[in-house]
C-alpha positions as CSV (number, residue, x, y, z in Angstrom):
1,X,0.0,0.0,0.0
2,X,3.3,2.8,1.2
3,X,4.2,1.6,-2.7
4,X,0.9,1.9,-4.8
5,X,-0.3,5.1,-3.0
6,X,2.8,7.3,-4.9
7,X,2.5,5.7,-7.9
8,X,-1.2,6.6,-8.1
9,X,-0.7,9.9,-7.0
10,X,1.9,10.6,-9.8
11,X,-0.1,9.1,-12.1
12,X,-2.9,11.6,-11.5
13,X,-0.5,14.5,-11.2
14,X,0.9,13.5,-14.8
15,X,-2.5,12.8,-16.5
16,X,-2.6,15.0,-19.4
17,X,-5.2,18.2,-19.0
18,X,-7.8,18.5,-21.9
19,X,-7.8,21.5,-23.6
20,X,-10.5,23.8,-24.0
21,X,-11.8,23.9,-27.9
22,X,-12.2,27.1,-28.9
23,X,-12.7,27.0,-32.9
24,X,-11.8,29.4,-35.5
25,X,-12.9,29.1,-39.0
26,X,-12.2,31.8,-42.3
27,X,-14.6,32.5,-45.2
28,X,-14.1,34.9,-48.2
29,X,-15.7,37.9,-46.6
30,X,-14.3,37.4,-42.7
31,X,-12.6,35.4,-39.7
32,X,-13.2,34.5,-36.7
33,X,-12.3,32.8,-33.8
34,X,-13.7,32.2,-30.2
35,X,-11.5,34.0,-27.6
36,X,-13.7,32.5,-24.9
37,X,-16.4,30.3,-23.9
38,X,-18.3,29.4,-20.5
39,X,-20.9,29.3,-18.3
40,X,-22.6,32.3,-16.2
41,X,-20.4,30.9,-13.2
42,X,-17.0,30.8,-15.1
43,X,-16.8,27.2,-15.8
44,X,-15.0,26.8,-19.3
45,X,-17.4,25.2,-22.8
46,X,-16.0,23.9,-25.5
47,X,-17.4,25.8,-28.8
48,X,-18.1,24.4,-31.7
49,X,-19.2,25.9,-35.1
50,X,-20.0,25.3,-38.7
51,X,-20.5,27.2,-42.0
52,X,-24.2,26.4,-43.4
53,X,-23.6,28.7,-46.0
54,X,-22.0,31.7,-47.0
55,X,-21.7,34.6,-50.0
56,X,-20.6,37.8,-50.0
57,X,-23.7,39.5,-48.7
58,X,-24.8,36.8,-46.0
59,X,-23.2,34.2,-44.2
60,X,-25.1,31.2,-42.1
61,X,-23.3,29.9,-39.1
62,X,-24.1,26.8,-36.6
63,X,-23.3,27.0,-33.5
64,X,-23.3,23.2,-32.8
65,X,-21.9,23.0,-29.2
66,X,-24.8,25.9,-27.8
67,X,-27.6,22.9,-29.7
68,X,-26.4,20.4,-27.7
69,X,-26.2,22.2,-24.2
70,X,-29.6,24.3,-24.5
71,X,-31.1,21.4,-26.0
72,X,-33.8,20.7,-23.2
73,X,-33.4,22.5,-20.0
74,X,-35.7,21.0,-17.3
75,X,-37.0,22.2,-13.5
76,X,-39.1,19.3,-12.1
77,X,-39.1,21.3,-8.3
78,X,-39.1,24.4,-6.8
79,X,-35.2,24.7,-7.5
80,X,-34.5,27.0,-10.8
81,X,-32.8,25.2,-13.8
82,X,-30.4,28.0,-15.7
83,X,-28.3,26.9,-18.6
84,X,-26.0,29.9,-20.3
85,X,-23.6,29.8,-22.7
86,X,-21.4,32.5,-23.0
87,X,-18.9,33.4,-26.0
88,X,-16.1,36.3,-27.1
89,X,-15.9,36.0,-30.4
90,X,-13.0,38.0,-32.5
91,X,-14.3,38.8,-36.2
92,X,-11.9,40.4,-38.5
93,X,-13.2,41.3,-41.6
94,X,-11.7,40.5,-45.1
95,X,-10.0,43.6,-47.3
96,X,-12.5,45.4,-49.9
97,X,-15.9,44.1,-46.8
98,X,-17.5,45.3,-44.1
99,X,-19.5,43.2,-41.4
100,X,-22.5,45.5,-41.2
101,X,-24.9,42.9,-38.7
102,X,-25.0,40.4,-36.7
103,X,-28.0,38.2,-36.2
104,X,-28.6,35.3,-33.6
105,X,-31.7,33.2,-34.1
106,X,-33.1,29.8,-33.1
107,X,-36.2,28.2,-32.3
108,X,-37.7,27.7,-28.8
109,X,-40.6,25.6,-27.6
110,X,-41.2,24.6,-23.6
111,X,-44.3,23.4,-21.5
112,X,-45.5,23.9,-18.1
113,X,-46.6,21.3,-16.5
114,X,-49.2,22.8,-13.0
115,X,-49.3,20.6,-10.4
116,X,-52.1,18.1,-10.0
117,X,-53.6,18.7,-6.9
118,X,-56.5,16.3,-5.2
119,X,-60.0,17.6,-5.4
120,X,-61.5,19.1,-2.5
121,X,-58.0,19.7,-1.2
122,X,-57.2,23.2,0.8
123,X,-54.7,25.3,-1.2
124,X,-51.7,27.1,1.0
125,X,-49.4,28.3,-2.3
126,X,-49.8,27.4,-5.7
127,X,-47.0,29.1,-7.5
128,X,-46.9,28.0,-11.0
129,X,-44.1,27.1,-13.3
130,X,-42.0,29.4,-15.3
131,X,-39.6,29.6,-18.3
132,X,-37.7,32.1,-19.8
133,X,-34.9,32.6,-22.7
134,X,-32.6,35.9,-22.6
135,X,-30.2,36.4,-25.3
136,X,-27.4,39.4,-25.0
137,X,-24.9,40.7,-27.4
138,X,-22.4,43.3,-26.7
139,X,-19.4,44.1,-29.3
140,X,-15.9,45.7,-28.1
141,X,-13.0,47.2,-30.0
142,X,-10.5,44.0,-29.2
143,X,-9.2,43.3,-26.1
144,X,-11.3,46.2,-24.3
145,X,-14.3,45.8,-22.2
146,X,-15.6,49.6,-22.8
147,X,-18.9,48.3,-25.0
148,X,-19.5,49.9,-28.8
149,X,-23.0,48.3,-28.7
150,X,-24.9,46.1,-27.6
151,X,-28.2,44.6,-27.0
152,X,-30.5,42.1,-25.7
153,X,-34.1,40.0,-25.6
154,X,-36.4,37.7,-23.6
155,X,-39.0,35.4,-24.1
156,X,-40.6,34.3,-21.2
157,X,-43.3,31.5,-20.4
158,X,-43.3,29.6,-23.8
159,X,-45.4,26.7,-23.9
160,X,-45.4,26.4,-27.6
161,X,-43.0,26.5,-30.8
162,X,-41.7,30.2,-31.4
163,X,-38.7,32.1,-32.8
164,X,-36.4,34.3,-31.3
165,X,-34.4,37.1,-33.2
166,X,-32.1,39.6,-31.6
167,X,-29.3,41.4,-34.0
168,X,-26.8,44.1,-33.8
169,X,-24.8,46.9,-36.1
170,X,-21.3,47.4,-36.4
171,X,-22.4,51.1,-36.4
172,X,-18.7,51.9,-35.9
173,X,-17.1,49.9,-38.9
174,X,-14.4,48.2,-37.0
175,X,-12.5,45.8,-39.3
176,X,-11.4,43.9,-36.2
177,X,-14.3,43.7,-33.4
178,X,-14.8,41.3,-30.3
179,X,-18.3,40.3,-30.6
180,X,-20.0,38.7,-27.1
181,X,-23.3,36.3,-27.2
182,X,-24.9,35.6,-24.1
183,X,-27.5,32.5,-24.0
184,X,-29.6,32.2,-20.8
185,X,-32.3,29.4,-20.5
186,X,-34.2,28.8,-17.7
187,X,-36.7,26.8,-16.2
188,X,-38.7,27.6,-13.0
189,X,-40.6,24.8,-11.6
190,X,-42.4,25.3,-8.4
191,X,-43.7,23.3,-5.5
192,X,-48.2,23.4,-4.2
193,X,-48.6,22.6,-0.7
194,X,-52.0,21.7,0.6
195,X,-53.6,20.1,3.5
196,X,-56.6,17.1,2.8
197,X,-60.1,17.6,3.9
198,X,-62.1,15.4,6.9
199,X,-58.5,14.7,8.6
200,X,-58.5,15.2,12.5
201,X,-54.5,16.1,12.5
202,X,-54.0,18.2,9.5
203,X,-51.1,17.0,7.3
204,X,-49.3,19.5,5.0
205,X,-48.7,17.9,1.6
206,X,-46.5,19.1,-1.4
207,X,-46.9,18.2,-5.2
208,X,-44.0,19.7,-7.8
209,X,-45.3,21.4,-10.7
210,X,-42.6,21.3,-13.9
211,X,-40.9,23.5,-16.9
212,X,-39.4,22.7,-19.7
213,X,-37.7,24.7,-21.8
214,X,-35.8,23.5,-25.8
215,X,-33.7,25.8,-27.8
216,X,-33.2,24.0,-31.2
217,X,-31.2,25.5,-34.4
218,X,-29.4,28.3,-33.0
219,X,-27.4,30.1,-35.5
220,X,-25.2,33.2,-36.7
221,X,-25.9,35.4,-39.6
222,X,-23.4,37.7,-40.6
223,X,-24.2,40.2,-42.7
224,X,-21.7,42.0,-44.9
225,X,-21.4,44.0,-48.1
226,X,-18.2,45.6,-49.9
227,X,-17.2,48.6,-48.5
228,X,-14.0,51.2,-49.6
229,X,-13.0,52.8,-46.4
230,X,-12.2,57.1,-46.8
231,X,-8.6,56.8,-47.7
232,X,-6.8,58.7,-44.6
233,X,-4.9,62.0,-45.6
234,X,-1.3,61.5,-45.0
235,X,0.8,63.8,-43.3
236,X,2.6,65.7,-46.2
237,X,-1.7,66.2,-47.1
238,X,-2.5,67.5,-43.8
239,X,-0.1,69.9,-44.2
240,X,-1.0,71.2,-47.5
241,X,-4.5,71.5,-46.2
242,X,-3.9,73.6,-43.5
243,X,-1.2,76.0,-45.8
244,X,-4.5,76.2,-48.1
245,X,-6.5,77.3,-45.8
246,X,-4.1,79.7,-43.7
247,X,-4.0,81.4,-47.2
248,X,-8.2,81.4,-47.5
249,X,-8.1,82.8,-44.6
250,X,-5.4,85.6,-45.1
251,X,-6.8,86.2,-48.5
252,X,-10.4,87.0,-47.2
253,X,-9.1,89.4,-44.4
254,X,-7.4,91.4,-47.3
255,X,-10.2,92.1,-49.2
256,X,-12.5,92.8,-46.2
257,X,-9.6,95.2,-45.2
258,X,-9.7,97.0,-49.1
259,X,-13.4,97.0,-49.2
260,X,-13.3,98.9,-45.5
261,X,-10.7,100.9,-47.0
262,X,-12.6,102.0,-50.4
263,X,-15.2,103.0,-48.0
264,X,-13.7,105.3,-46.4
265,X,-11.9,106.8,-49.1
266,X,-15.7,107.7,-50.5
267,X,-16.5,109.4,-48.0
């Protein structure tokens, strides 16, 4: 045992540490790749993505790894259920394009499920079930946390199948952006308690009442366009713009000063 209680400890000390995937992936019109990804509470999420399909106006992404987390998010008791999956994503944007909007979309659908209490039974609570679905989107110069934009939508108590849309504009025109998603599902059940008629020693039951909550094709659409940026005078430029108009300006004070002068002289 003094032998096989080293050995095992070095063997878990040198197991290798899986690394986190963070994916990047490159189309005619822009890059990107994840910077981060993880829950609300810090916990690290491999990302995965795909290209559905992609042009020079409009490009269809699948964000694999949020369907398979946010797949079916479930409360069956008074405790809340919250799923999130939260991304930094760098975009930089081919040469001759501009990304002017970004899109996130999927389809939700849920139930809640009351409880099922006896009849003739005497209600304390009855709190009923709840679910909700917040998106966020925020976009940063790189590497800064000071926000350029941002936004964000809910949907709350869905019982049947819906969309959800929320989008964004690169207002600013940054050819290199940080671009943050926040997905937030969560299910609410909640707990009925009630006492039974006709008994001599009141008992206080409890019954759960459930929610359920599905987010299924969640995708990206990037929307870009070509774009020229306003070449940026040089120095040399500058220069010769401000000679020009140091010379407007001394030109028109010389003939306000001859005007005031032929004035005078008429007099």
């Amino acid at each position: 045992m003094r032998i096989v209680l080293p050995l095992l400890a070095a063997a878990l000390s040198a197991a290798p540490v899986q690394a986190q995937t963070l994916p990047s992936l490159s189309v005619p019109t822009f890059s990107l790749q994840y910077v981060e990804s993880m829950t609300w509470a810090g916990e690290p999420l491999d990302a995965a993505i795909s290209v559905e399909s992609t042009d020079e106006q409009v490009t269809v992404l699948r964000l694999d790894g949020t369907a398979e987390r946010l797949a079916t998010v479930v409360s069956e008791s008074s405790y809340s259920q919250i799923v999130s999956d939260q991304s930094r994503i760098r975009f930089a944007v081919a040469e001759g394009y501009r990304i002017t909007k970004i899109e996130f979309s999927g389809m939700l659908s849920g139930e809640l499920v009351p409880a099922e209490v006896p009849a003739g039974a005497t209600m304390v609570s009855q709190p009923l079930p709840r679910n909700q679905m917040l998106v966020t989107g925020t976009y940063f110069e790189p590497d800064s946390n000071d926000s350029a934009g941002s936004y964000w939508t809910m949907e709350t108590d869905i019982e049947s199948a819906q969309g959800i849309v929320a989008d964004i504009d690169n207002s600013l025109n940054l050819p290199v952006f940080d671009w943050h998603l926040g997905l937030y599902a969560i299910a609410h059940g909640a707990e009925s308690s009630y006492y039974l008629p006709g008994d001599d020693d009141p008992e206080l039951y409890f019954i759960p009442a459930a929610a359920y909550l599905h987010l299924s094709d969640p995708r990206l659409t990037i929307h870009t366009e070509a774009w020229t940026p306003s070449p940026v005078p040089e120095p040399g430029q500058w220069a010769m713009l401000a000679s020009g108009l140091m010379l407007l300006g001394t030109l028109g004070w010389r003939g306000r000063a001859a005007r005031a002068r032929l004035a005078i002289r008429r007099r």
